[in-house]
C-alpha positions in Angstrom: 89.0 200.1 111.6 87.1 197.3 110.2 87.7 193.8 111.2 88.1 191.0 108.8 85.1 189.1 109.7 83.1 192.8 109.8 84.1 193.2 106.3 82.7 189.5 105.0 79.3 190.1 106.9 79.3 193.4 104.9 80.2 191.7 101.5 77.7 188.9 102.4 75.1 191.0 103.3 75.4 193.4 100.2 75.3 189.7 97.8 72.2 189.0 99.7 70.4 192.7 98.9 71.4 192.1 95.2 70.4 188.7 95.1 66.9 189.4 96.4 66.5 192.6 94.6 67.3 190.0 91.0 64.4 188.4 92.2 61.9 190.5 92.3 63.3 191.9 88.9 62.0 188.5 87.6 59.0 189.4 88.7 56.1 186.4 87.3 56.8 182.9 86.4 56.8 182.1 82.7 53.3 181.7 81.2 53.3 177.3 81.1 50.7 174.6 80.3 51.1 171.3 81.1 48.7 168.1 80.3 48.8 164.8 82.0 46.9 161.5 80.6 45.7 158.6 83.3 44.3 155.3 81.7 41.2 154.7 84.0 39.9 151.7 81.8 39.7 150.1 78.5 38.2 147.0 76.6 39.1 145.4 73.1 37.4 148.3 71.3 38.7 151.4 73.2 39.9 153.0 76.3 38.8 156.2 78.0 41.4 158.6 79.7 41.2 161.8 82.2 43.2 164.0 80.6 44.6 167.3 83.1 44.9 170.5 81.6 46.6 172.9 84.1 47.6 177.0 83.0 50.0 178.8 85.8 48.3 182.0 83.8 51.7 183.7 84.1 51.0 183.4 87.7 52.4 182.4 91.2 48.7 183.1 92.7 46.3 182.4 90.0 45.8 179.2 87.9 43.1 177.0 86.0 42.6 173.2 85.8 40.6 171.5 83.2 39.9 168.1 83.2 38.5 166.2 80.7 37.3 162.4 80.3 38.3 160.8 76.8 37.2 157.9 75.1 39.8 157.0 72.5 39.0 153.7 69.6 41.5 152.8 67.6 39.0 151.4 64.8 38.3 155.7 64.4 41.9 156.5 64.8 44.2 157.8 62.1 45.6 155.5 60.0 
């Protein structure tokens, strides 16, 4: 006959198999791109930013980072 606390260490241990076996089911990340602007400088007739492109890929082991250096004028800006 089972014990009480042999029982919950069963119950726990079957919530952990299931819980670990939903994870794997999930599989990848969702596919995400984020950017991110820095101000490295400016003067009265524009200001130039690194902008940081990073793509996960749909990935945990594999991404890609782009960075690019702006210069933004406001005089050439949209009205």
């Amino acid at each position: 006959m089972y014990s009480t606390f042999m029982k919950t260490k069963r119950l726990i241990q079957a919530a952990l198999l299931c819980l670990s076996l939903s994870m794997m089911a999930s599989g990848t990340p969702d596919h995400r791109i984020t950017s991110e602007e820095r101000i490295l400088g400016s003067n009265p007739d524009s200001y130039i930013t690194l902008r940081t492109e990073t793509d996960n890929q749909g990935s945990y082991y594999h991404y890609r980072t782009k960075r690019f250096l702006v210069e933004i004028s406001p005089s050439h800006a949209a009205p």
